[in-house]
C-alpha positions as CSV (number, residue, x, y, z in Angstrom):
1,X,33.7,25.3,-33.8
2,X,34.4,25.0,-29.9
3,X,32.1,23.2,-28.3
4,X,29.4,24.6,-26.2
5,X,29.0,23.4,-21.9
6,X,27.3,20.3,-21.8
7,X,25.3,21.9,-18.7
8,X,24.6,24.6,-21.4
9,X,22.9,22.8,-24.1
10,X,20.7,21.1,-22.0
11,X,19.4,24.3,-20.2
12,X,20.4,22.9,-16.3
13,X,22.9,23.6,-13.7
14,X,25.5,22.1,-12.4
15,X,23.7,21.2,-9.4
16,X,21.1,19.6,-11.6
17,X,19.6,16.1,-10.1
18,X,19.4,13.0,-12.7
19,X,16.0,13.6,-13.2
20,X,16.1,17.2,-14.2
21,X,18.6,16.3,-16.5
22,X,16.3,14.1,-18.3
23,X,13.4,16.1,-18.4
24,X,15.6,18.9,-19.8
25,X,17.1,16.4,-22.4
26,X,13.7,15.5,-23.1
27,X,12.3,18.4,-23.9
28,X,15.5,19.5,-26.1
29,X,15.1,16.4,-28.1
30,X,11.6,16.7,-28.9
31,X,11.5,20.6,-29.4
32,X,14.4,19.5,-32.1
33,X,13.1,16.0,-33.4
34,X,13.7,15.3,-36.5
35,X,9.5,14.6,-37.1
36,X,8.5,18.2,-36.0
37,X,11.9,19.7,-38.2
38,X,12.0,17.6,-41.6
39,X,15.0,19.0,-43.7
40,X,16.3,20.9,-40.9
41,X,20.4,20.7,-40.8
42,X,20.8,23.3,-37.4
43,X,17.4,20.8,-35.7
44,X,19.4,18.1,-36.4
45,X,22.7,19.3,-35.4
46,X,21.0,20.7,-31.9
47,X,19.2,17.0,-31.6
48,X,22.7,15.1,-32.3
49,X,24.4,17.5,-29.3
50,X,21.6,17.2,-26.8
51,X,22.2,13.9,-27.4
52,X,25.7,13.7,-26.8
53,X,25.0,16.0,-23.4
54,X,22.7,13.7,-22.0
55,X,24.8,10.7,-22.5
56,X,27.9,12.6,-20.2
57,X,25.5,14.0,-17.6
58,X,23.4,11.2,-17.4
59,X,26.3,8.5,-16.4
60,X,27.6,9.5,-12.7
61,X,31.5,8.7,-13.7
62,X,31.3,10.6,-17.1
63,X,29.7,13.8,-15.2
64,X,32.3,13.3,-12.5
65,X,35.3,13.0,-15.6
66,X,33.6,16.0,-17.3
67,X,33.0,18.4,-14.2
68,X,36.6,18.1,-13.5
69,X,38.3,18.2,-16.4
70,X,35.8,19.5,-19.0
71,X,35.1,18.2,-22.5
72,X,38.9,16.6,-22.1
73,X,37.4,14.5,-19.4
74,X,34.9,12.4,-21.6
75,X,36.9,12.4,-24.8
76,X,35.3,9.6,-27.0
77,X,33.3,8.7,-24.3
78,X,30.4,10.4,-25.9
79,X,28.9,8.7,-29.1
80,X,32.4,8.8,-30.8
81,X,33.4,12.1,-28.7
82,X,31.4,14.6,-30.6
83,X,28.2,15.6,-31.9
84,X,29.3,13.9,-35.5
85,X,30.1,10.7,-33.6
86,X,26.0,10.0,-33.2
87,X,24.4,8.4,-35.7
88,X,20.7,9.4,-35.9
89,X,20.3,5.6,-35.5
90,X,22.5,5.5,-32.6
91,X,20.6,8.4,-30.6
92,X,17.3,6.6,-31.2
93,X,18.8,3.0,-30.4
94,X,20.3,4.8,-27.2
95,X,18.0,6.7,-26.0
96,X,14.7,6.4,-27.9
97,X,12.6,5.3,-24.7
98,X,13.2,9.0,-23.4
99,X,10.6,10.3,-25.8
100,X,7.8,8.5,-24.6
101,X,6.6,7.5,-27.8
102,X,6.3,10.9,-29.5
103,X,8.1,9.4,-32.9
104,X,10.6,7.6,-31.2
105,X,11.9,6.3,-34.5
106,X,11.0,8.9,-37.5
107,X,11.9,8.9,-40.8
108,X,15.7,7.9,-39.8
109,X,13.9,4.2,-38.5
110,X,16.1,1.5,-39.8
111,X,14.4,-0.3,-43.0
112,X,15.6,-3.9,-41.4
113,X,13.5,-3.4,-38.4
114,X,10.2,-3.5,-40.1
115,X,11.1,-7.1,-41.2
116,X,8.3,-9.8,-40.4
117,X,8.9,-11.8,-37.8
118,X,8.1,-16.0,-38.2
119,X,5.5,-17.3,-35.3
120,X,7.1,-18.9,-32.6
121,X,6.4,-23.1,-31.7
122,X,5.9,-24.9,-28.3
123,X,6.1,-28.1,-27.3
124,X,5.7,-30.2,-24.6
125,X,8.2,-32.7,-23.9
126,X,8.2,-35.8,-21.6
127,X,11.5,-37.2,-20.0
128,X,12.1,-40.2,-17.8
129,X,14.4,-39.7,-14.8
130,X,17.1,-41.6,-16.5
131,X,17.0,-39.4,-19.5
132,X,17.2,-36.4,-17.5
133,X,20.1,-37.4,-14.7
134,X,22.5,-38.6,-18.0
135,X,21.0,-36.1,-20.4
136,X,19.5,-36.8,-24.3
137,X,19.1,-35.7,-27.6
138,X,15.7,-36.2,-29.0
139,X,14.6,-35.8,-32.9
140,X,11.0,-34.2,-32.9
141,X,9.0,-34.0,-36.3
142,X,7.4,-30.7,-36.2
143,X,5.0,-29.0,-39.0
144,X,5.4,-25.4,-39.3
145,X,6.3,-22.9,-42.1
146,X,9.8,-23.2,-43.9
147,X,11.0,-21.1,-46.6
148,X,10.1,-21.8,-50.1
149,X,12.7,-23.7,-51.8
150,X,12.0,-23.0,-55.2
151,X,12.0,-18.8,-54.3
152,X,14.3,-18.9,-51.6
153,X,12.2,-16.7,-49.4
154,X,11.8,-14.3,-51.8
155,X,8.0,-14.7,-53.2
156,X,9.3,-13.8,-56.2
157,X,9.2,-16.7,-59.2
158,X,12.0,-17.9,-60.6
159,X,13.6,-16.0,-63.2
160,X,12.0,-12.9,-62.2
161,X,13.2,-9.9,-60.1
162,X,11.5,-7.9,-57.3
163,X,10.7,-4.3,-57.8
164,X,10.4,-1.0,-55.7
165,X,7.4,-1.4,-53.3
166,X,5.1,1.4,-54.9
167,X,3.6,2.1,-51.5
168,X,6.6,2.9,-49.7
169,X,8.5,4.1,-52.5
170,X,10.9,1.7,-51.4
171,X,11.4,2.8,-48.2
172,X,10.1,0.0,-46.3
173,X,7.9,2.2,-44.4
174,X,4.8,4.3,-44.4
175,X,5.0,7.7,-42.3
176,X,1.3,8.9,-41.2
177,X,1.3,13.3,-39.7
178,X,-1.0,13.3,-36.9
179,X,-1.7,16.2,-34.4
180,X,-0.8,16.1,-30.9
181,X,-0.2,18.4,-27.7
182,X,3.2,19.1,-29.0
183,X,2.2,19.9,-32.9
184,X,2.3,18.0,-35.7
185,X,4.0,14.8,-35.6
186,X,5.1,11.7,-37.6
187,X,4.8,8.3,-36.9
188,X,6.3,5.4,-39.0
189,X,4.7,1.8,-39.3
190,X,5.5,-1.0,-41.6
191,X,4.3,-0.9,-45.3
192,X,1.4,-3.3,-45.3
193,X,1.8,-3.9,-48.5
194,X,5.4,-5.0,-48.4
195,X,5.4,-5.8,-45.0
196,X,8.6,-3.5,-44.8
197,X,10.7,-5.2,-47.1
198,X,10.5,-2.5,-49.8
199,X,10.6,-4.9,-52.7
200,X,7.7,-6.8,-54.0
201,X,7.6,-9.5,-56.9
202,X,6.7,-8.6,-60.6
203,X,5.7,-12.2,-60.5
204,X,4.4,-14.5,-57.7
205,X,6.2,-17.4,-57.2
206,X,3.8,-20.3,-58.2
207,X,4.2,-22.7,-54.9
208,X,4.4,-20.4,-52.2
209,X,2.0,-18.2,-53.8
210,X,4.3,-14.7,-53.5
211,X,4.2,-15.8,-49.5
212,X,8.1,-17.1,-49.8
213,X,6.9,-19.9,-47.1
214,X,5.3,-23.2,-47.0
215,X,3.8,-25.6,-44.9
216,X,6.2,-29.1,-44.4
217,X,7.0,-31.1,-41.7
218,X,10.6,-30.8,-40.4
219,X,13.2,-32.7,-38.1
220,X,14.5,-30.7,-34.8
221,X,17.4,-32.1,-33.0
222,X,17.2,-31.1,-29.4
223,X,19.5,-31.6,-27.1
224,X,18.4,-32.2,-23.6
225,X,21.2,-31.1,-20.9
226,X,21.8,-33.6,-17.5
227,X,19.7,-32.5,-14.7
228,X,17.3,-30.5,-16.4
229,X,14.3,-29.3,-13.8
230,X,10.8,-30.0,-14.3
231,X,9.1,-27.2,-16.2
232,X,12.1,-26.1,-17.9
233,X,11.5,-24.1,-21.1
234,X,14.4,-24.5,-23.4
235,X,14.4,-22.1,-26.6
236,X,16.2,-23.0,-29.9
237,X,16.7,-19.3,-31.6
238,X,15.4,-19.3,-35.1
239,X,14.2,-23.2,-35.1
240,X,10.0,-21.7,-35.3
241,X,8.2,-20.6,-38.4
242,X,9.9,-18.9,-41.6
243,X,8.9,-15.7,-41.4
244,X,7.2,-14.2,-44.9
245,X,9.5,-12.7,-47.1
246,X,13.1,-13.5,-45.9
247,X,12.3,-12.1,-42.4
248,X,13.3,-13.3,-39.5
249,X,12.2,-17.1,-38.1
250,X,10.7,-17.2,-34.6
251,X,12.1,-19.7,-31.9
252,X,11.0,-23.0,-30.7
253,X,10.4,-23.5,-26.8
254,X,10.6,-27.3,-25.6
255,X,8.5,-27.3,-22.3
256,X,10.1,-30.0,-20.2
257,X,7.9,-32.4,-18.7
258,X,9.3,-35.0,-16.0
259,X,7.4,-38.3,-16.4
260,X,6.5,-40.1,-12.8
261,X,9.3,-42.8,-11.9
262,X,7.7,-45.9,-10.3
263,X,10.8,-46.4,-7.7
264,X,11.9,-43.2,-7.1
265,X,10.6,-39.3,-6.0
266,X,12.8,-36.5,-7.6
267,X,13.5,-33.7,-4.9
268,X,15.8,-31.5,-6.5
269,X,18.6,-33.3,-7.3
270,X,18.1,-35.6,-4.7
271,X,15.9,-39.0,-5.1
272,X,13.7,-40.4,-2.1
273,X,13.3,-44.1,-2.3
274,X,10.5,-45.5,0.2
275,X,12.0,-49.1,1.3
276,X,10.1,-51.7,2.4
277,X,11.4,-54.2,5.0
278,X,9.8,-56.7,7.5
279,X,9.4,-56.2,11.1
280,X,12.6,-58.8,12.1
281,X,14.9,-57.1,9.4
282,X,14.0,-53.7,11.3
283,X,15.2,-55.3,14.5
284,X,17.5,-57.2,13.4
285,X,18.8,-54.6,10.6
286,X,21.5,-56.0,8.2
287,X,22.5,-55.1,4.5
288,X,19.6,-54.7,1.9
289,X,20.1,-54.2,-1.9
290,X,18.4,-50.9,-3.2
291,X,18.1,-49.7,-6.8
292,X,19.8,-46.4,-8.0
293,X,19.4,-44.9,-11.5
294,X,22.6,-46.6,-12.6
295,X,22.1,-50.2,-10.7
296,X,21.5,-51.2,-7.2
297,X,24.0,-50.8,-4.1
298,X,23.7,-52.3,-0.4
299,X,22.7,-50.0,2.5
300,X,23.7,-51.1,5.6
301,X,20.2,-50.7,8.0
302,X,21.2,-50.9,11.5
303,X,19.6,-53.2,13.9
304,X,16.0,-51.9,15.3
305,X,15.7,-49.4,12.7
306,X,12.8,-47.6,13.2
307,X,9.7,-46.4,10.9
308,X,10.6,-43.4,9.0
309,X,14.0,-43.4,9.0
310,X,16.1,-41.8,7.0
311,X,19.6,-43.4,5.2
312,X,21.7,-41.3,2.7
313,X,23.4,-42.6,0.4
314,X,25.9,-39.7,-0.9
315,X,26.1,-39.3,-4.8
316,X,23.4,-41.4,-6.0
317,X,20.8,-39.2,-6.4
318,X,20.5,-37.2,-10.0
319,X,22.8,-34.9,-11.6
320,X,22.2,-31.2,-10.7
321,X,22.7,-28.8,-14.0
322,X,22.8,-25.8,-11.7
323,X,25.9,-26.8,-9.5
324,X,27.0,-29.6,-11.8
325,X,27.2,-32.3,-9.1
326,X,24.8,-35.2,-8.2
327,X,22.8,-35.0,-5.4
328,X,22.0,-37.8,-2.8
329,X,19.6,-40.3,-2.6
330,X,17.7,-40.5,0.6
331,X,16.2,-43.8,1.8
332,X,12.8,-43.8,4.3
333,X,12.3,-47.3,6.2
334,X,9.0,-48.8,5.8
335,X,8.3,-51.5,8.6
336,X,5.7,-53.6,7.0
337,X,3.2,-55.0,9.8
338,X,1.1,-57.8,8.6
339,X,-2.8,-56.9,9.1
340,X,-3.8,-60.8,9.5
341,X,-1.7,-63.4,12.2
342,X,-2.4,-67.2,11.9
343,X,-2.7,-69.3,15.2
344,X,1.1,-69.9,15.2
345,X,2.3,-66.5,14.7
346,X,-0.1,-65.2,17.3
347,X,1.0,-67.4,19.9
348,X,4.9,-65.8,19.1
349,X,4.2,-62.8,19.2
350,X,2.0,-62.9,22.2
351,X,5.1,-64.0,23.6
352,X,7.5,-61.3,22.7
353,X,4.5,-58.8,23.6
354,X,5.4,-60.1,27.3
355,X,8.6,-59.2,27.3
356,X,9.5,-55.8,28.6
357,X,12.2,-55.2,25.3
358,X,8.8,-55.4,23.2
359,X,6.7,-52.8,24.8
360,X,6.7,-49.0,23.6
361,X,8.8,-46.6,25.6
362,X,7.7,-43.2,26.0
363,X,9.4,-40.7,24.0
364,X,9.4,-36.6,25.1
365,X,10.0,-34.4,21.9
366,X,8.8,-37.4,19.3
367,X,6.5,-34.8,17.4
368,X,10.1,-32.1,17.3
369,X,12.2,-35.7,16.1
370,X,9.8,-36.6,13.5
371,X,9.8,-32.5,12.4
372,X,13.3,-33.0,11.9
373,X,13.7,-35.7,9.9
374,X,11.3,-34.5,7.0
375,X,13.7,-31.1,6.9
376,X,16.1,-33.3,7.1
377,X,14.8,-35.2,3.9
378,X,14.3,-31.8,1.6
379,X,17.7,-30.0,3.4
C-alpha cells in the first residue's frame, strides 16, 4: 500500500512550525496509544506511522530531503524507512518524553527495565600533592552488598529452579487502568513481588535468604589519574552494591580530597612556594636552593630583591590532567626582618640608616605594582 503524505498523517501543513508539528504528533500518538486501544492492529499501525512522520518532520534536514523529493528523500532515514521499520520499543525509546507521561511505556515496556538497581557507594579520599602531580593506584576495603556465591544472584537454592512470578504472570510487570482527562488509561510499574524479574524461587536460597546478595567486605582498585583537581568525583561503573536478584550494580564515586602540603600552595597546576631569605641576601641576591615536588633546584634571586617578589620557575609546578602539561612553580620573596637588634647590630645599622642608598624612595603607582603581581601569581 502507497504510503500516505507525512504532512497528511499528522493533520499539519506544509508551512507547519516545529511546534505544531509536535502537538499534532502528540495528539496522534495518544488518540492511538497502544493503552487506550489494547488489541488494536489499525491503532497500532496508525501509532507506528505517526511515528515515523514525526521523526521526518521533526529533523530540519529530513523535512528539507522529504519536501523536495518526497518519501524518496528520507528513504531508511525513518525508523528503518517505513512504518514496519519501528519497533514499538523503538517509538517509545525515541520519542516517549512526547507524551508527557500519559503511559509513556504501556504494555510494550521492556521486561529488563524493571530490573533493580544495586545502591550506589561514596567515599572520600585524601591525596598528597606528590600522589596527585605523578598519579596512584590505591586499594580501598569497602563493605557493601555482593552477589551470593552459593545462588549466583539468583535467590534461588541450589538445585532448585525459579518459577513464573504469579503476580505478574511472568511478565515482569503489573499494569494498573486509571481514569484521566483523556479516558481510561494504563500505567505499568514493577512487580513488587518480583521486583520485575518475572521469576521467583520455589526455594529460598539458605545464605542470602532468597535476596541473591550479601553483606562482605571487598577490595576496589582505583586508579588515581596525574593532576587530578581537588573535589574531583571519579565514578567506577558497576563497582557499588549488587543489586537484588541479578539486577544491575550501582557505581562507586571516590570524592577526591587534596591533603594540605607543608611547603607548597596548589593553584591550579601551578605551586606557590613562600621563600624565606635574610635582609643581606635580598640585597645582595645570589643563588638559593628551593625544593620542588621531585627535589630541589637553585633560583637565581637578583641583588636587592624586593618583598613580594615573584620568581617562576617554568615546569616545576604539578601536572595538569586537563592540558596534560605541568604547570609552573611561582616563588614569593620573604625578607625576614629581625624584631630584636643587640648593641652591635644597632650601631650597623644605624649606620647604613645614614646613608642615602638605605632610605625609602617614593614610589607613584606602588598600590597598581603590587595589583599586578598577585594577577600575575594566579595568571
Amino acid at each position: 500500500m502507497a504510503k500516505r503524505d507525512y504532512y497528511e498523517v499528522l493533520g499539519v501543513d506544509r508551512n507547519a512550525s516545529e511546534d505544531d508539528i509536535k502537538k499534532a504528533y502528540r495528539k496522534k500518538a495518544l488518540e492511538y496509544h497502544p493503552d487506550r486501544n489494547p488489541n488494536n492492529p489499525e491503532a497500532e499501525a496508525k501509532f507506528k506511522e505517526a511515528a515515523e512522520a514525526y521523526d521526518v518532520l521533526r529533523d530540519a534536514n529530513k523535512r528539507a530531503r522529504y519536501d523536495r523529493f518526497g518519501h524518496a528523500g528520507v528513504e531508511g532515514a525513518a525508523g528503518g524507512g517505513g512504518a514496519g521499520g519501528f519497533t514499538m520499543e523503538d517509538i517509545f525509546a525515541q520519542f516517549g518524553n512526547i507524551f508527557g507521561g500519559f503511559g509513556g511505556g504501556g504494555s510494550y515496556s521492556n521486561v529488563q527495565q524493571y530490573a533493580a538497581r544495586g545502591a550506589d557507594l561514596r567515599v572520600r579520599l585524601k591525596l598528597t600533592l606528590e600522589e596527585i602531580d605523578k598519579g596512584v593506584t590505591k586499594k580501598l576495603k569497602v563493605k557493601k552488598y555482593v552477589t551470593c556465591k552459593e545462588c549466583k544472584g539468583t535467590g534461588a537454592e541450589a538445585g532448585t529452579e525459579l518459577e513464573k512470578c504469579s503476580q505478574c504472570n511472568g511478565t515482569g510487570y503489573t499494569v494498573k487502568t486509571v481514569r484521566s482527562i483523556l479516558g481510561m488509561m494504563q500505567t505499568s510499574a514493577p512487580c513488587p513481588h518480583c521486583e520485575g524479574t518475572g521469576k521467583i524461587p520455589k526455594v529460598k536460597c539458605k545464605t542470602c535468604k532468597g535476596e541473591g546478595v550479601v553483606h562482605a567486605e571487598e577490595t576496589l582498585s582505583v586508579n588515581i589519574p596525574a593532576g587530578v583537581r581537588d573535589s574531583t568525583e571519579l565514578t567506577l561503573e558497576g563497582q557499588g552494591n549488587a543489586a537484588r536478584h541479578r539486577g544491575v550494580p550501582g557505581d562507586f564515586h571516590v570524592l577526591v580530597e587534596q591533603e594540605d602540603h607543608e611547603e607548597f600552595l596548589r593553584e591550579g597546576p601551578h605551586l606557590i612556594y613562600n621563600l624565606h631569605i635574610s635582609a643581606p641576601q635580598a640585597m645582595l641576591g645570589g643563588n638559593i636552593e628551593v625544593p620542588t615536588l621531585d627535589g630541589k633546584v637553585k633560583v637565581k634571586i637578583p641583588a636587592g630583591a624586593q618583598p613580594g617578589s615573584m620568581y617562576r620557575v617554568k615546569g616545576k609546578g604539578i601536572k595538569d590532567i586537563q592540558v596534560r602539561s605541568r604547570g609552573d612553580l611561582l616563588i614569593i620573596a620573604d625578607v625576614y626582618i629581625p624584631t630584636s637588634l643587640n648593641n652591635e647590630e644597632k650601631t650597623i645599622v644605624s649606620k647604613l640608616a645614614e646613608n642615602e642608598n638605605f632610605k625609602p624612595k617614593e614610589k607613584k603607582g606602588a598600590a597598581h605594582t603590587l595589583l599586578m603581581r598577585i594577577q600575575e601569581i594566579f595568571s
